[in-house]
N, C-alpha and C positions, 0 to 999 in steps of 0.2 A: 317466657320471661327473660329477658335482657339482663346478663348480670355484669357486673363491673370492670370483668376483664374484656367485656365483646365490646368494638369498637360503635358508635350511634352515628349513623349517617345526621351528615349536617353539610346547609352552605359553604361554600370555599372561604366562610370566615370563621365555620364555627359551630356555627348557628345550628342548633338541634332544628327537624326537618319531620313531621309528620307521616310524609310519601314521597317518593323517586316520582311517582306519577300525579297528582296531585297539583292543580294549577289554577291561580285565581284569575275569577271571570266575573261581571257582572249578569246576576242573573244564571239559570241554568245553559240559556242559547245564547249568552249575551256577549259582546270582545274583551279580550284579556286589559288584566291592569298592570300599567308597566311600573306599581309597586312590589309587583311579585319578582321578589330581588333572585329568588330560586330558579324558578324558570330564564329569566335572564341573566343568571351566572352560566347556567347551566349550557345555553344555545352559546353567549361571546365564547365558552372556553371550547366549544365546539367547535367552531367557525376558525380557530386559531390555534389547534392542536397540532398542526402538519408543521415541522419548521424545513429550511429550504434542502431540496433535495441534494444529495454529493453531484458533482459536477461529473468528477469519475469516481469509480469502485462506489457506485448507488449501493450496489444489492451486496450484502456479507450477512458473515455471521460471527460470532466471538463465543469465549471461553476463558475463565481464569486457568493458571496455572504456579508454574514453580518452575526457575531453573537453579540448577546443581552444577558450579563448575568443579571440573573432575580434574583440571589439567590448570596448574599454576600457570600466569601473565606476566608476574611481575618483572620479566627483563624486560618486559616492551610496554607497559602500560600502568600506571598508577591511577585506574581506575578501582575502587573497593569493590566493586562486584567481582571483577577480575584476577584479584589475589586474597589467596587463603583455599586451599582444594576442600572441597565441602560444603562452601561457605550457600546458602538460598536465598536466595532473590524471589519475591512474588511478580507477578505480572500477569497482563490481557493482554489478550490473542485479537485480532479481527480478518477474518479471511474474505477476500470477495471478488465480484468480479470487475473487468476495467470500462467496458464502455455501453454497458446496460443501463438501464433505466433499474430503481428500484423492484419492480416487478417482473424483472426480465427472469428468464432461466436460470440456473446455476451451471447448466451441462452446457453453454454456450462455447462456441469456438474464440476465448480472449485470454490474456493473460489473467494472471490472478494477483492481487494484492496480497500481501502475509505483512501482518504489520502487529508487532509485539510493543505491548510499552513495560518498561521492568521498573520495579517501586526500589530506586537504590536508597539508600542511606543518606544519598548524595544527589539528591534529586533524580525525577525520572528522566530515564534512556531509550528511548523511541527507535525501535529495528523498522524504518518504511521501506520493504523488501517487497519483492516479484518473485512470481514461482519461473523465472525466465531469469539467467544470467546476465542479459543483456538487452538492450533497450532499442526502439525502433528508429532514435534521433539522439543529438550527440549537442545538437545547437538546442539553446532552451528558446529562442523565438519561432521555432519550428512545433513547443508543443501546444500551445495553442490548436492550429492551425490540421496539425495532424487529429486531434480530438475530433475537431469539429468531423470530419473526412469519416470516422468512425462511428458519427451518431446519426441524425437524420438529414436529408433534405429537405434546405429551408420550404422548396415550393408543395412539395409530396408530403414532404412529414413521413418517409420512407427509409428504411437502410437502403442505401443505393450502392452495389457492387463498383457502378462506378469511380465513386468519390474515394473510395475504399482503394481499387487500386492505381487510380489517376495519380493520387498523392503517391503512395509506395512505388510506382513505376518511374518516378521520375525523382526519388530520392536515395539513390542506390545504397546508400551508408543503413537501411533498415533492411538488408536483405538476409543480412545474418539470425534477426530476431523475426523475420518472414520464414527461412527453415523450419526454427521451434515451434511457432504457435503454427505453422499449418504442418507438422507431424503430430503422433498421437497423442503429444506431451500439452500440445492447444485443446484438448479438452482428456483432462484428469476427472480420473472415476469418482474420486471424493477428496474436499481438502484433506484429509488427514492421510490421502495417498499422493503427497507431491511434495518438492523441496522447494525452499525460501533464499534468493537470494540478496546481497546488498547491487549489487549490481556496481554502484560507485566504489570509489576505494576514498577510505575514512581514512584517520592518521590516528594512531594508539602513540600518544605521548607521556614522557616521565621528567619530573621538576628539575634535571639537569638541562631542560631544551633541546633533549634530544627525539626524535621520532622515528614510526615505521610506518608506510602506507600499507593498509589493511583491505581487504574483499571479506566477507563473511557469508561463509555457505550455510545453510541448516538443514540436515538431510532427513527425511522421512524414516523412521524407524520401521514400520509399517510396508514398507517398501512400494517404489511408486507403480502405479496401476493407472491407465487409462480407458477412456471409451474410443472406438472409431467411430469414424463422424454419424455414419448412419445408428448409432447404437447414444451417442450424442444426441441428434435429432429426436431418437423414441423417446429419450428420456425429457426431451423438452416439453414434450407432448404427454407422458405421462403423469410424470414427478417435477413439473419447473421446480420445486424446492429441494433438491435431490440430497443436493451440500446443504445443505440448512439442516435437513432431519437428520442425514447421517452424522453429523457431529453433533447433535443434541443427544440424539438416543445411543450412542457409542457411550457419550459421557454420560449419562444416564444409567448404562445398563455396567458402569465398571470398567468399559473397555478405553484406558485410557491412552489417549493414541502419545507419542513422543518424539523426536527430532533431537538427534545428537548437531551438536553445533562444531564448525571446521571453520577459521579461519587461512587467509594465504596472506602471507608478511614478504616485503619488500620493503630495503634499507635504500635512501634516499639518490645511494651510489646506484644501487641496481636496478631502480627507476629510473633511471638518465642514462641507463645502457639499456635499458628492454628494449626490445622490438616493438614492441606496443606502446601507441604513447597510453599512461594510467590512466588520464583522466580522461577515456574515449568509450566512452555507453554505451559504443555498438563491440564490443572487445569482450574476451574473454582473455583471462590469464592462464596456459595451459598449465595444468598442472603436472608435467611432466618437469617441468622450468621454474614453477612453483607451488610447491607439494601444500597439500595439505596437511594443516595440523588442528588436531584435537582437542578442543578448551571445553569442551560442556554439553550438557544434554538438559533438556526443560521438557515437562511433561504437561499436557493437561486435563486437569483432574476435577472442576468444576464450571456446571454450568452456570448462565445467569439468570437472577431473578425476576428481571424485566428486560424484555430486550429496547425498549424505545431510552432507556437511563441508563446501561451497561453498554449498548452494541451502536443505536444511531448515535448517542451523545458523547462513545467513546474521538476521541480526537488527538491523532499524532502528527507527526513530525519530526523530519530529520534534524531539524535542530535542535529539539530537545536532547540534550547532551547533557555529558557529567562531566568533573575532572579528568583527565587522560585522555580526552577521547576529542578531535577536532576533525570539519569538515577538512576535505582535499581543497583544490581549486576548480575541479571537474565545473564545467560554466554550468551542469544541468542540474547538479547539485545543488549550486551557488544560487539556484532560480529557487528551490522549492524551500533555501532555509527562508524563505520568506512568504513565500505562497502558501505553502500550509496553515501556518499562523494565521496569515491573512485571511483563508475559508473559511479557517473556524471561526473567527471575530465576526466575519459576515452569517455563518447560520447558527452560532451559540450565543455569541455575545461575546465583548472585550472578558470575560471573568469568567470564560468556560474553563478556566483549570481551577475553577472551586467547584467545580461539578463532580459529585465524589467517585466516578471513575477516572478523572484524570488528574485527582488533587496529590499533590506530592504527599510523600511520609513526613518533609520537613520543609516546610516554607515560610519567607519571614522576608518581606520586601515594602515598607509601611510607603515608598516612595508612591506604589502602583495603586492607588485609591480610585473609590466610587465605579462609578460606570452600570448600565446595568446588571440588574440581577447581581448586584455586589449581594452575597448572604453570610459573610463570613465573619461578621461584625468592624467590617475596615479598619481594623486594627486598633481600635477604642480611640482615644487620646494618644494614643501615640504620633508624637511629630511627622509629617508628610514631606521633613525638609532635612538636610544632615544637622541636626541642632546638635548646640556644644552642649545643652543641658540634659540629653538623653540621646548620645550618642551610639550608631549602631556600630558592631563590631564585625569585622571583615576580616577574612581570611584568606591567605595568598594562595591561589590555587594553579596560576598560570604557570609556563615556563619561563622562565629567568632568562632564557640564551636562544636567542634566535640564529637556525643554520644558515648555512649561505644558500643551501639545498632551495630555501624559499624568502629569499630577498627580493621581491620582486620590483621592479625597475623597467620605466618604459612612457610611450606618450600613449594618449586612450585615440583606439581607433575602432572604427568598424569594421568585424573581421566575424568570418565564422570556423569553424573548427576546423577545415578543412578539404581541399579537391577531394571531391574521389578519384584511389589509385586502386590500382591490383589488388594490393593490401585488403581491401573493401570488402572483396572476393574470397580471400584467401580462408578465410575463420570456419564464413558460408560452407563453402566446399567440403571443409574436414568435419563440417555435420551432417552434409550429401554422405559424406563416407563411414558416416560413423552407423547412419542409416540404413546403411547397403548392410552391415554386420549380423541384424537381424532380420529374416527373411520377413518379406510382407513391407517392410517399412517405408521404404523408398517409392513401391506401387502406392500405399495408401497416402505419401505426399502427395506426388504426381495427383491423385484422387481428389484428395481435401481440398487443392487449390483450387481444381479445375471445376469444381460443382460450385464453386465459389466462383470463379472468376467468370463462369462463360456466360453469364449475367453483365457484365459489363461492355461499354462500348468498343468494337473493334479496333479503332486504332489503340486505345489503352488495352487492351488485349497484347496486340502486339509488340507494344516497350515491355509489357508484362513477360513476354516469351524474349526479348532483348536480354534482358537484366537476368532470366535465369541461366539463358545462354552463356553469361559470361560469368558464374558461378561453376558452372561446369558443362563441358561442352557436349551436347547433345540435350539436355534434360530442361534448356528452353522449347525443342523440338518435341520433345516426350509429352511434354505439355501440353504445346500448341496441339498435337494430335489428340487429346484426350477432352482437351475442351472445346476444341470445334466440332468435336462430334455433338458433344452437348450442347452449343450453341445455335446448332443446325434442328434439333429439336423444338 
């Protein structure tokens, strides 16, 4: 017997429903009637359950949490989440990988997406992080182009080794973020064993107009763990959902995994004397030059209810910002405060932030109306125009003073970041050496590449053994010998 608390299956309007299986027909052999409003809710909402797949990072997983800053901000940032030690912030997690298809592996050889959104007081603040410090292209008309190199062959419908290193060999500014993903940090044993980086540098600003350019590391508590490739491989073949389970049942069984958070700060002066220009993606800021400091730790402590409304529908961006806290000029930055947005509008709809894992704590913009899937009640009667008769109230949150630091001034050309020099090489090399510290590591590069690479065309082979040559010398040759063995197979 059905009692009043149990929910009664019914049409998608309502409609109490006799049977799930249950379908009208003339007759007992006879063809259906297309008044059976049930059977045809039932098949459209079928036919139209898939919405369009992520372009990159298909395949993730997610988790709520909590982060605790431990370590006050306020001389460099008048963001609220940022100042008051103690203070919690909630937020979602989404980890995944970068150029899989939804149903690819998890133990794949790619970087990883880490991308937190935090429920500020102050609207949400979106971390769209890599488990990689540094990125494969520095020009934002280059990431297209390289995606594509990454995913299939148009005529095969195949990964193609060549496409893979065709691009990479003949773009030598990716050769710094070619060391890490083909060392054994390009396939991590489980998200909750790897570090989150920002990779760009942000600017944490306070209402005098003054700023700092910021990097934000977040390091694994858990400490980080890898697979080598063949142990990678088995697990493709055993568990493709490796990272998907382990952070479910971890969080599940109590084991809550956490990430203390380090930012690196540079005053506007000491950016125009670095050796590095800031806003270059294939860069690392050493941190010997600039140290690390400690603001916070975020734990995550539950899972979600549904993954197709918590994890496919979650949707970030680096533009989603709060007070204090403004993009760089970094060009590749400057490409994704709009591309994101723009994904989501295309597989959510203009009104994916009333989708309630990405609806702020506090929103009120009566300007932004209709569109689909508006469910928010558009704001009743409230004016859609600045009217003098219920006017909305605004609150000054900008800086007052603009430094000279970023007065920019100049005619619009076309230009891209920059030749490749030595410099290029130089970052590469001190992760060759950082490599050689632990035994094993530098053979299992030399490895990772070559079982990879000797799949591809020989002359792209060959720029391939150019570009490592000039990373360090010998270990374009170390290559070449390890993968013409393989290629001769």
């Amino acid at each position: 017997m059905v009692t009043s608390n149990e929910p009664v299956y019914t049409t998608s309007n309502g409609c109490p429903v006799e049977s799930q299986q249950k379908y009208q027909r003339v007759g007992k052999n006879g063809p259906l009637v297309l008044q059976d409003f049930h059977l045809i809710d039932l098949l459209a909402h079928f036919d139209r359950e898939r919405i369009p797949e992520r372009v990159v990072h298909a395949k993730g997983a997610g988790a709520y949490g909590e982060f605790e800053l431990t370590d006050d901000c306020s001389d460099i940032t008048s963001a609220d989440m940022l100042n008051g030690v103690g203070k919690k912030t909630p937020c979602v997690v989404r980890f995944s990988t970068v150029g899989g298809e939804k149903g690819s592996a998890d133990s794949a050889r790619d970087p990883r997406g880490f991308s937190i959104k935090f429920y500020t007081q102050e609207g949400n603040w979106d971390w769209v992080f890599n488990n990689t410090p540094v990125f494969f292209l520095r020009d934002p008309t280059n990431f297209p182009v390289f995606i594509h190199t990454q995913k299939r062959d148009p005529q095969t419908n195949l990964k193609d080794a060549t496409m893979f290193w065709d691009y990479l060999s003949t773009h030598h500014e990716a050769v710094h973020q070619i060391m890490t993903l083909f060392s054994d940090r390009g396939t991590p044993y489980s998200y909750r064993n790897m570090n989150g980086y920002s990779g760009h540098a942000f600017k944490f600003t306070k209402p005098d107009g003054s700023f700092v350019y910021v990097q934000t590391h977040v390091k694994t508590d858990q400490g980080i763990k890898t697979f080598t490739n063949e142990e990678a491989v088995r697990m493709s073949a055993t568990n493709p959902d490796h990272h998907t389970q382990d952070l479910f049942t971890s969080i599940q069984n109590g084991n809550h995994p956490s990430w203390t958070v380090y930012i690196q700060v540079l005053t506007p002066e000491q950016a125009k004397a670095f050796r590095w220009n800031v806003f270059d993606l294939t860069k690392v800021w050493p941190h010997g030059q600039v140290p690390l400091r400690k603001i916070g730790k975020f734990t995550l402590n539950r899972n979600v209810e549904n993954y197709f409304a918590e994890v496919e529908q979650a949707a970030f961006s680096p533009s989603h910002l709060v007070p204090g806290v403004e993009p760089s000029a970094d060009p590749v930055l400057q490409s994704r405060l709009f591309s994101y947005p723009d994904t989501h509008r295309h597989r959510l709809g203009v009104n994916y932030q009333q989708i309630p894992v990405n609806k702020p704590l506090n929103a009120f913009n009566p300007f932004q109306r209709d569109g689909f899937m508006c469910v928010d009640g558009n704001y009743g009667s409230t004016p859609n125009y600045p009217s003098t008769y219920r006017p909305v109230t605004f609150r000054p949150v900008k800086p007052v003073v603009a430094t000279a630091h970023e007065v920019w001034t100049g005619a619009v050309v076309n230009e891209l970041f920059g030749e490749i020099t030595p410099d290029d090489y130089l970052q590469a090399n001190g992760l060759w050496e950082v490599l050689g510290r632990t035994k094993g590591q530098q053979e299992n590069f030399v490895h990772n590449v070559s079982v990879h690479l000797c799949d591809a065309h020989r002359q792209t082979r060959e720029r391939t053994y150019d570009m490592f040559d000039k990373v360090n010398k010998g270990l374009g040759e170390w290559i070449r010998l390890e993968t013409e063995k393989l290629a001769q197979k």
